[in-house]
C-alpha positions in Angstrom: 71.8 65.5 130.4 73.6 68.4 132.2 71.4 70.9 131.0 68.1 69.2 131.8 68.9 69.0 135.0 69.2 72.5 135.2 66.3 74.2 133.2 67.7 77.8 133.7 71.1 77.1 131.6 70.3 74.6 129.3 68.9 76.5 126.5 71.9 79.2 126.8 74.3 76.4 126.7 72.9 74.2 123.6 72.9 77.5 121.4 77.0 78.5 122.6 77.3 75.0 121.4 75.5 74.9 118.7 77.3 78.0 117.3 80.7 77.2 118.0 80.5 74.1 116.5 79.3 75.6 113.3 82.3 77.8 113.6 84.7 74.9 114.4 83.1 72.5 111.3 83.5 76.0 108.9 86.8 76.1 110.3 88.2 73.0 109.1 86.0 72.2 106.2 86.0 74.0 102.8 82.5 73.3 102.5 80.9 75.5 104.9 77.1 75.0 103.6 77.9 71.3 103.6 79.1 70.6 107.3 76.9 73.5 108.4 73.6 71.6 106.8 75.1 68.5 108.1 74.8 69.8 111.9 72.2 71.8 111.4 69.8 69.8 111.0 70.1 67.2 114.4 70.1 70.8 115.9 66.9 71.8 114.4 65.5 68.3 115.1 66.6 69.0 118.4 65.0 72.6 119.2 61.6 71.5 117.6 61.3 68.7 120.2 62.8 71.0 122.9 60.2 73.4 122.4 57.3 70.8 122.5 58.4 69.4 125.6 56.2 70.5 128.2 58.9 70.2 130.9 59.8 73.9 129.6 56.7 75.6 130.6 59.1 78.3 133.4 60.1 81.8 132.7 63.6 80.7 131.8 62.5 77.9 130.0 60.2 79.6 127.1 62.6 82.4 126.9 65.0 79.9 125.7 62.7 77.7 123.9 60.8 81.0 122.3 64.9 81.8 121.0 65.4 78.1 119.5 62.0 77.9 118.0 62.8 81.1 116.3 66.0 80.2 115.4 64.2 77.0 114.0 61.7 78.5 111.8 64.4 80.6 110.1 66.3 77.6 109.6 63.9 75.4 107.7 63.7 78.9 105.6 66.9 78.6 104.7 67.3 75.1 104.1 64.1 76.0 101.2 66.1 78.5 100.1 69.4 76.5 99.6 67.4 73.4 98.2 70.3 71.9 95.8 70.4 71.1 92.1 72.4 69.3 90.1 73.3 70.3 87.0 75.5 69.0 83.5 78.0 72.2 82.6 79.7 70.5 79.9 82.4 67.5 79.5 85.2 67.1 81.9 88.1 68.6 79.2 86.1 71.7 78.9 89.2 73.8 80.3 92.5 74.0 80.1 94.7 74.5 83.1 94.7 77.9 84.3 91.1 78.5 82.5 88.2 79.5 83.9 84.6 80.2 82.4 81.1 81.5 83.2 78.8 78.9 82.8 74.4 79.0 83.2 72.9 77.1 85.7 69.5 77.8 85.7 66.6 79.6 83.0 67.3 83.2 84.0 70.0 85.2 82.9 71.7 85.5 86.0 71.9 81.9 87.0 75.7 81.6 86.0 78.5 80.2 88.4 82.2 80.6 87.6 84.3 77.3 87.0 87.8 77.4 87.1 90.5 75.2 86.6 93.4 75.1 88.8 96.5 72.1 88.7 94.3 69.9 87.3 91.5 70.2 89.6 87.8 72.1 88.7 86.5 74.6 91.0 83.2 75.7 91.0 82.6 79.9 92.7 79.9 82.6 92.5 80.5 84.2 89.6 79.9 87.8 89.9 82.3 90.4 92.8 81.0 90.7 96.1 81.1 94.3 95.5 79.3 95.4 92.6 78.8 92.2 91.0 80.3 92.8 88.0 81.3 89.5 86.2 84.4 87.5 87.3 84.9 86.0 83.8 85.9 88.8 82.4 88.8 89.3 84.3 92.0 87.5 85.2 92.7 84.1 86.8 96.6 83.8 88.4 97.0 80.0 90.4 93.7 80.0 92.4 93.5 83.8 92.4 90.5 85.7 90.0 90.7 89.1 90.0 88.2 90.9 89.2 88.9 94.1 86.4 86.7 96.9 87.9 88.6 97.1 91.2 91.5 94.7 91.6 89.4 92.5 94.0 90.0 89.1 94.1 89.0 85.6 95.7 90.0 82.3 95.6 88.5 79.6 93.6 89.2 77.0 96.1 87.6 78.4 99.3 85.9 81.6 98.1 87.7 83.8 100.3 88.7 87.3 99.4 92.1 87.9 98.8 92.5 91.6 98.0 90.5 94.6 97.0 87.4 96.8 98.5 85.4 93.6 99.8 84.8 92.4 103.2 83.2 89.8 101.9 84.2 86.4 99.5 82.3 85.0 96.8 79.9 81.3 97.4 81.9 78.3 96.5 79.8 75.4 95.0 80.7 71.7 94.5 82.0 70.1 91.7 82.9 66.3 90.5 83.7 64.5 87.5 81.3 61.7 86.9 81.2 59.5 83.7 83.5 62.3 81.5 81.2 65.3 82.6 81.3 67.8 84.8 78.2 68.1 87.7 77.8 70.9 90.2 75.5 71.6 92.5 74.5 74.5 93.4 71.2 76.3 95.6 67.9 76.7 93.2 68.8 80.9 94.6 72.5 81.6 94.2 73.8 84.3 96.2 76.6 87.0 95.6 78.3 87.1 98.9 79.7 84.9 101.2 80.9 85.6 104.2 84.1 83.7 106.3 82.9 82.3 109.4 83.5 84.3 112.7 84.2 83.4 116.4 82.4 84.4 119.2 83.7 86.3 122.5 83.9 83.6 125.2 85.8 84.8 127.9 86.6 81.4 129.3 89.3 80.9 126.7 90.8 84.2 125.9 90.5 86.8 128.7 92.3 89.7 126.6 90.6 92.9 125.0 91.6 94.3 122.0 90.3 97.9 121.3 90.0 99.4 117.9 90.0 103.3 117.5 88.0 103.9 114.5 85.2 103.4 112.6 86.3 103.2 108.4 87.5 100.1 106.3 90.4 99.7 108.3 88.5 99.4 111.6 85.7 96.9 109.8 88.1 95.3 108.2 90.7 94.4 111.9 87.6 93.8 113.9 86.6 91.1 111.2 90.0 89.6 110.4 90.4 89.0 114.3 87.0 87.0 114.9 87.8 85.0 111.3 91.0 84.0 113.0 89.3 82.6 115.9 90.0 85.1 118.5 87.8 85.0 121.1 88.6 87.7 123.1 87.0 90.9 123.9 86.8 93.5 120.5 86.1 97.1 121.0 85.4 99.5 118.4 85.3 103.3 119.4 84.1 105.2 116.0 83.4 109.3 116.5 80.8 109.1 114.3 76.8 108.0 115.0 76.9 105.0 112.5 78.2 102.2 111.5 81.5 101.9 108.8 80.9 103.0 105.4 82.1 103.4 102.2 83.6 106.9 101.9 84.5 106.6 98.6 81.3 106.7 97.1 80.7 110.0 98.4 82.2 112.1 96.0 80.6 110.4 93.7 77.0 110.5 94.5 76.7 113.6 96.6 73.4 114.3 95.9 71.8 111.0 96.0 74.3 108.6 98.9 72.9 107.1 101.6 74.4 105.2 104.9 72.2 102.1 103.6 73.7 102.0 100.2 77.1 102.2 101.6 77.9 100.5 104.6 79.8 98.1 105.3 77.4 95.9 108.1 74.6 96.6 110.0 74.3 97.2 114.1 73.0 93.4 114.1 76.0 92.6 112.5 78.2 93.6 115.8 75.9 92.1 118.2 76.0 88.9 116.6 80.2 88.5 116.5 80.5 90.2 119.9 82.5 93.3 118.9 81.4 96.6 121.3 81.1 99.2 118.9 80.5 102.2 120.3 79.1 104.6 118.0 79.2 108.8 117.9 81.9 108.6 121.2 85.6 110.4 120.7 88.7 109.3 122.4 90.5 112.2 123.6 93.6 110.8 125.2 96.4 107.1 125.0 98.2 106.7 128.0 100.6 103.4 126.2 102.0 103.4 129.8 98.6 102.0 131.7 97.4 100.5 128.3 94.0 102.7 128.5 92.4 105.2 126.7 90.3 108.4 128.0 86.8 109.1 126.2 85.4 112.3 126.4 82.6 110.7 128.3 84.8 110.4 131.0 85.0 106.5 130.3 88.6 104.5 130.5 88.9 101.4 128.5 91.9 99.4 129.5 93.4 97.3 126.2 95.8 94.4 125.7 96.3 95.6 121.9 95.7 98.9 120.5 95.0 99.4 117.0 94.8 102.8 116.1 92.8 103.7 112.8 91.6 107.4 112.8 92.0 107.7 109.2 92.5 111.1 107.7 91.0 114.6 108.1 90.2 117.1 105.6 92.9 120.3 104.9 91.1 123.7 105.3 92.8 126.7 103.0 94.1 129.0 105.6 92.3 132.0 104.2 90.2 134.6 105.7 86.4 133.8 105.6 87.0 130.0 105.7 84.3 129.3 108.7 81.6 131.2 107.0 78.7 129.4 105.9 78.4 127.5 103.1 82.5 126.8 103.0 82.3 122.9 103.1 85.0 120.2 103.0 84.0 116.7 102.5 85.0 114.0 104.5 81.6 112.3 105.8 78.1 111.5 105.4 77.7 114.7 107.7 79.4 116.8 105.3 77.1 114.7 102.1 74.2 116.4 103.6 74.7 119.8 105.0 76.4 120.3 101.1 73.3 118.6 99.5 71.2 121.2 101.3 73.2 123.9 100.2 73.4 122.7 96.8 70.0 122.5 95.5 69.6 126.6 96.7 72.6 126.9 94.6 73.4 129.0 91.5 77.3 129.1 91.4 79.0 126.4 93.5 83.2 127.0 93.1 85.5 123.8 93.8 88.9 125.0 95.6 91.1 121.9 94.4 91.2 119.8 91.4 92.4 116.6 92.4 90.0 113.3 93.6 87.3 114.9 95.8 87.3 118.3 93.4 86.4 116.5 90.4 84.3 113.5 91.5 81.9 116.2 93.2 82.0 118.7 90.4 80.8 115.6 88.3 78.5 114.2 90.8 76.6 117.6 91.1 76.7 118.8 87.7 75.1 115.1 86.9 72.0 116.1 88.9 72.0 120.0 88.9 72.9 120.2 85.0 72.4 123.4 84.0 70.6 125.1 86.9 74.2 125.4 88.4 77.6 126.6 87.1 80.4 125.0 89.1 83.9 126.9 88.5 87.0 124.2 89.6 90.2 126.8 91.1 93.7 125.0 91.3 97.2 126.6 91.8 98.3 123.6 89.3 98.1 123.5 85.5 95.9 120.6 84.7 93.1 118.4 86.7 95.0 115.9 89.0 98.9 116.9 87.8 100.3 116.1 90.6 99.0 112.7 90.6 98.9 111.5 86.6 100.8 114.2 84.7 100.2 117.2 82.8 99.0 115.3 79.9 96.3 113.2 81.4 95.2 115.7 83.4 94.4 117.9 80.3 92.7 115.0 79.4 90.2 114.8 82.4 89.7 118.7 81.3 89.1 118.6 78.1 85.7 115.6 79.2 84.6 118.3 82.4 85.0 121.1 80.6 82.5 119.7 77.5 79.6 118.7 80.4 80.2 122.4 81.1 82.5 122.6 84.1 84.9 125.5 83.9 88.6 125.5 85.4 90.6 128.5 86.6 94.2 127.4 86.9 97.4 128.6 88.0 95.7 130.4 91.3 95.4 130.4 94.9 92.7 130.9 97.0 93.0 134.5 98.6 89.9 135.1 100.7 86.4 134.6 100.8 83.6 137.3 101.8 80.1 137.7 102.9 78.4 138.4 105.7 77.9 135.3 107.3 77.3 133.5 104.4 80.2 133.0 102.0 79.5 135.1 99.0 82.5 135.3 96.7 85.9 134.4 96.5 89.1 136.8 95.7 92.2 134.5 93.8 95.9 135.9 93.7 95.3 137.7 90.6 92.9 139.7 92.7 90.0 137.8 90.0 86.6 137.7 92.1 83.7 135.1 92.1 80.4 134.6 93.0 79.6 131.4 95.1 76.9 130.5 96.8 78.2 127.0 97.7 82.4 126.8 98.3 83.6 123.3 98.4 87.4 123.0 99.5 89.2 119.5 98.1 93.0 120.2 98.7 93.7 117.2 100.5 94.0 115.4 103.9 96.0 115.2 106.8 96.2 112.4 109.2 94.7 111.8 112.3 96.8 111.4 115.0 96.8 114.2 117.4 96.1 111.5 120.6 99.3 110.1 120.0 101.4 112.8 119.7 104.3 112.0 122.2 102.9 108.4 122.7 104.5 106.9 119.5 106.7 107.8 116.5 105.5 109.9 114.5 106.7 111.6 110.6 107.1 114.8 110.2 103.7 115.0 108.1 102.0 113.6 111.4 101.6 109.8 110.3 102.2 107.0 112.6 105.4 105.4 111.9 105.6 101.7 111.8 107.4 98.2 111.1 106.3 95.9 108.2 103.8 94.3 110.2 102.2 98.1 111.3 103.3 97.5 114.9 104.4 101.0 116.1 107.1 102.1 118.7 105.1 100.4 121.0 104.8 96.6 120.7 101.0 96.6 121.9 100.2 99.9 119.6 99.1 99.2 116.0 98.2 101.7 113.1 96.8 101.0 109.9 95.0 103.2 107.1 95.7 106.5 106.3 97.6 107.2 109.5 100.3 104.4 108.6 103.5 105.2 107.6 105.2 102.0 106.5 108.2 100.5 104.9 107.3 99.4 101.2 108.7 96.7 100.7 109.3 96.9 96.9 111.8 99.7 97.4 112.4 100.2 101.1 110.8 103.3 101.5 108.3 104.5 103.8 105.2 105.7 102.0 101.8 106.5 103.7 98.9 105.6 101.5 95.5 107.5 101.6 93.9 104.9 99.5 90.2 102.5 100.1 92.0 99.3 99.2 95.1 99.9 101.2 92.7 100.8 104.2 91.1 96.8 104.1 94.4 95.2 103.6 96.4 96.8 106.2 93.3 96.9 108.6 93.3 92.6 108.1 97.4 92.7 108.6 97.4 94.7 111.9 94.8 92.5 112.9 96.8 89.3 112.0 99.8 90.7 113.9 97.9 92.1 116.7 97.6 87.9 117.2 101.5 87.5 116.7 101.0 86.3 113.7 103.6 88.0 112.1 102.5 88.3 108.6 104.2 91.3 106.9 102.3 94.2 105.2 103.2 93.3 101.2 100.6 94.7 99.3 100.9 97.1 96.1 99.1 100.3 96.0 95.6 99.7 93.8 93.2 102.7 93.6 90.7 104.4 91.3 89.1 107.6 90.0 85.7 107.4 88.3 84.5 110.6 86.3 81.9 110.4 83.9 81.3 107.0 83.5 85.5 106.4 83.0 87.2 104.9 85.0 91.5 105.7 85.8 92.8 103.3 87.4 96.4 103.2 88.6 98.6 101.2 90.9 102.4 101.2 92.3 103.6 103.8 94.3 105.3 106.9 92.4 105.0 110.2 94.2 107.4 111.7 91.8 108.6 110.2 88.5 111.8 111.2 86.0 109.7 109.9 83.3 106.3 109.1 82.1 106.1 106.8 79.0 102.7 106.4 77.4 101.4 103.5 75.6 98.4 104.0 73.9 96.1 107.0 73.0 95.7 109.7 76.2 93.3 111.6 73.2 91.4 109.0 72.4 91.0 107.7 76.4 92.6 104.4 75.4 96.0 103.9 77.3 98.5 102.7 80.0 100.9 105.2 81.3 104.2 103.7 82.7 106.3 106.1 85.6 109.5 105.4 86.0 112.0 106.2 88.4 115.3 105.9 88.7 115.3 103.4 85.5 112.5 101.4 86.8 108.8 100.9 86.9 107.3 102.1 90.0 103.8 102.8 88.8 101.1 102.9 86.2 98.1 104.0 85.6 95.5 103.1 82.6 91.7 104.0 80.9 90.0 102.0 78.7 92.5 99.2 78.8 90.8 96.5 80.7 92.7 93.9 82.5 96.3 95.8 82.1 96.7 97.8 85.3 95.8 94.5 87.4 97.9 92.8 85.5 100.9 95.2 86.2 99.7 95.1 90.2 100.6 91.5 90.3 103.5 92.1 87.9 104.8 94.7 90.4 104.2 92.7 93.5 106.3 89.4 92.0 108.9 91.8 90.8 108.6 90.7 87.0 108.0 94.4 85.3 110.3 94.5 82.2 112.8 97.4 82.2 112.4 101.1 81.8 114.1 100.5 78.7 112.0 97.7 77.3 109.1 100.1 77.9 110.6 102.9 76.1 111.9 100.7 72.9 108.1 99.1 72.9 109.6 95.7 73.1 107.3 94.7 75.6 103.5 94.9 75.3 100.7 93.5 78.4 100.1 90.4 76.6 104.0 89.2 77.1 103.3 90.0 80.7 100.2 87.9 80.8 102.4 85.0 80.0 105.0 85.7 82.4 103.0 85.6 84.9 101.2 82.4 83.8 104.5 80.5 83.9 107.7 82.2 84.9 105.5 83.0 88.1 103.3 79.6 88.6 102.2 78.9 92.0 103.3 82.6 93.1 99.7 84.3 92.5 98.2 81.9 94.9 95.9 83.4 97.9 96.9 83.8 100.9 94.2 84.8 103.5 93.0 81.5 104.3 96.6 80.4 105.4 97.0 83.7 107.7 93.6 83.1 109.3 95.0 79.5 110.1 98.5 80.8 111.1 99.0 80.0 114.8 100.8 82.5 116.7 104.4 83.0 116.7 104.9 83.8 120.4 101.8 81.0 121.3 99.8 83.7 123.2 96.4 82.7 123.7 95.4 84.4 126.2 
């Protein structure tokens, strides 16, 4: 009645209501599409009379009634789309606790949904990863946690919420009843891969603070997100130096000739107008004053802040050699950096890698994929083997042994001395005083972290990271850092590690953002990353950045095998190829501190299977997600505003 009495506000005001009640039903249900059709569709009703009303016909009025009428059409859209099914899956014993399985729904191959069963209860979840939608039954289910095996992503199979991994995103969840001994879902006649939480909206009638986000990677995305799942409703800045929105920078390396910023990022502009979070795009921040709670852009711009995350990442080491800033001396840290060395590549004959660890090898796979044998790429390490520093001598002879037959050559054991040309970089002299020709020069010997604004402002380690507490709060209560830049206590040992990895970057981006709120939810997460190289995949977890001992179960010839470090006479890492399952298994082994000895490992009196069951009932109830509870956590301190 209030808002037809005044035509200029009433259409503005329905729509705030209309989407904060969506938030609040999606909230406090576990059925999102449920409550959200519920309401939905009195609002549609609604708008579609609204707009036939001829008592709108003013300026303000069929502006707003143009928006609802919109909004309308793409509604009934996607109530077609979502037109639900019910369908038989089998009788109501068809699992065992703890069981899960893929199961059709429909004529086409991909018409499959995930059913799981969890303390007696069946859930029914998308059945594929929300981030290359690989298939969720072929990986592991822990309490109400699946994991999936590519990249240690999980969800839970209660409220389809992501739990860990390289996702932003959770999986659909889809009801599911016993009725006369079977089991019934129902599910949309077009099943989707993602679904997203719910987000707030800024409303600056019940939160009046601004939180500011320096940053534009996963960990960035990942706070901005975390904070407007958890209902905050204040202000959210973003300030990302570069002209686009977060992306995947992993895939990079990978896919040098062939990436693009549609195929990898993370969410659209639309995406930030819609949740109210400022990002300002292509715009650097060149000073923190902590004491007046502001930043300085180079623009000239201050941006006063409440809370200050700080997520710069990392930026790329450049040998210290004479000739370094001629052309066609790359390093690669951006989609700015993917295309200047794409351009240079294709005119290239000899292209020589300075570094063979991660970014040295993916690239000298990506472009010898495309280039084949119209280039020779020549790999130059002061190491002995691809990636020693990392894995070991012995799997890195391994990786060698695979580049070397797709015709990639290695030149170990030497540094970089100089590079000449005229200009344009022509050839490179090593320590033996050994010369080659280059027409391309891409240097991958690591990154340093970001932090030069707050030198002075906060503590910092000696290798320029950001030091922090177990909830990434630095030296300054109102100054957070997460990703790269973080150096943290890890809580498995008690030392402070700083982790340059994509996982790590979502998980502690969400954390900072939880404690940014007071929330005070600890940063507990084990280290999970992944190399892929000619179609294999190394995947490793824990946190060893030197080992006494490497023990080796399995076949490092034969590319079949788990390799256990050990330190100190325990288990602080492992890695593993062509062992699916194992290394995700360890991550969770590692996290609920059940890894058998170093000496069990040794003696071969333990094997992944025994593991399996440990976890299953030694650790029951301990897997169990998370997220959901943190996004509901109220405050410690009961600041709301």
């Amino acid at each position: 009645q209030m808002c037809i009495r005044d035509r200029s506000t009433w259409g503005k005001y329905i729509i705030d209501m209309i989407q904060r009640t969506l938030f609040s039903l999606a909230k406090s249900s576990s059925s999102l599409r449920t409550g959200s059709r519920m309401f939905s569709t009195q609002a549609a009703k609604s708008a579609k009379k609204m707009f036939n009303s001829k008592a709108l016909l003013t300026s303000a009025g069929l502006a707003t009634a143009s928006t609802l009428f919109l909004g309308y059409k793409q509604f009934t859209a996607y109530m077609a789309a979502i037109e639900l099914k019910e369908v038989d899956v089998g009788p109501e014993d068809l699992l065992q606790d703890g069981e899960m399985k893929e199961v059709q729904v429909g004529p086409n191959k991909e018409d499959i949904v995930l059913i799981a069963r969890v303390d007696g209860e069946y859930y029914c979840v998308g059945a594929k990863c929300s981030h290359f939608a690989f298939n969720l039954a072929k990986g592991l289910l822990f309490d109400d946690k699946v994991i999936c095996p590519l990249h240690n992503a999980a969800f839970s199979v209660k409220t389809g919420l992501y739990e860990q991994g390289p996702v932003l995103d959770g999986i659909p969840t889809y009801e599911i009843r016993r009725q006369d001994g079977r089991l019934i879902v129902r599910v949309p006649s077009d099943l989707h891969l993602k679904q997203a939480a719910p987000l707030a909206r800024h409303n600056p009638e019940h939160d009046k603070r601004r939180f500011l986000i320096i940053g534009g990677g996963p960990s960035a995305i990942s706070a901005a997100e975390t904070l407007r799942q958890s209902g905050f409703e204040g202000e959210i800045i973003m300030v990302s130096s570069e002209d686009c929105t977060p992306y995947d920078r992993t895939s990079l390396s990978k896919n040098i000739l062939g990436v693009e910023h549609k195929q990898v990022a993370f969410r659209d502009d639309s995406f930030f107008q819609q949740h109210d979070i400022n990002f300002i795009k292509g715009e650097t921040v060149e000073n923190v004053d902590p004491q007046n709670q502001e930043v300085h852009l180079r623009n000239g711009q201050n941006i006063k802040y409440d809370r200050l995350l700080v997520a710069t990442g990392a930026k790329p080491r450049m040998v210290p050699v004479n000739g370094h800033n001629l052309q066609n001396v790359f390093t690669l840290r951006s989609l700015d950096d993917v295309h200047k060395i794409r351009d240079a590549a294709k005119q290239s004959k000899n292209i020589l890698i300075v570094g063979a660890s991660f970014i040295g090898l993916e690239s000298a796979w990506a472009l010898k994929r495309e280039l084949k044998d119209n280039v020779t790429i020549t790999v130059i390490d002061m190491i002995n083997a691809p990636m020693e520093r990392n894995f070991g001598a012995d799997i890195g002879n391994y990786w060698r042994k695979v580049h070397e037959g797709k015709g990639i050559k290695f030149v170990f054991g030497q540094t970089l001395q100089s590079i000449e040309g005229e200009g344009q970089a022509k050839e490179v002299v090593l320590s033996d005083g050994s010369r080659y020709s280059a027409d391309l020069i891409l240097i991958g010997v690591g990154v340093a972290p970001n932090t030069e604004i707050l030198k002075n402002k906060v503590e910092l380690a000696q290798d320029g990271g950001v030091m922090t507490d177990p909830f990434l709060r630095t030296s300054n209560p109102n100054i957070f850092a997460a990703g790269d830049i973080a150096n943290y206590p890890y809580f498995l040992t008690g030392d402070r590690i700083r982790v340059e990895h994509y996982n790590e970057a979502i998980e502690q981006g969400s954390v900072a953002a939880f404690n940014m709120l007071d929330k005070q939810v600890p940063h507990s997460s084990v280290p999970f990353f992944w190399t892929r190289q000619w179609d294999q995949s190394l995947l490793f977890t824990g946190y060893s950045q030197n080992w006494d001992d490497i023990v080796v179960d399995g076949n490092i010839a034969e590319g079949k095998f788990v390799a256990y470090y050990i330190k100190n006479n325990q288990v602080t890492a492992a890695a593993g190829l062509g062992v699916p399952n194992s290394i995700m298994l360890i991550n969770q082994a590692l996290k609920l501190n059940l890894m058998p000895s170093a000496d069990q490992i040794r003696d071969k009196t333990f094997n992944i299977e025994d593991l399996k069951k440990r976890l299953a009932t030694e650790k029951k109830g301990q897997c169990k997600c998370k997220r959901g509870a943190c996004l509901n956590k109220k405050s410690a301190t009961g600041n709301t505003q």
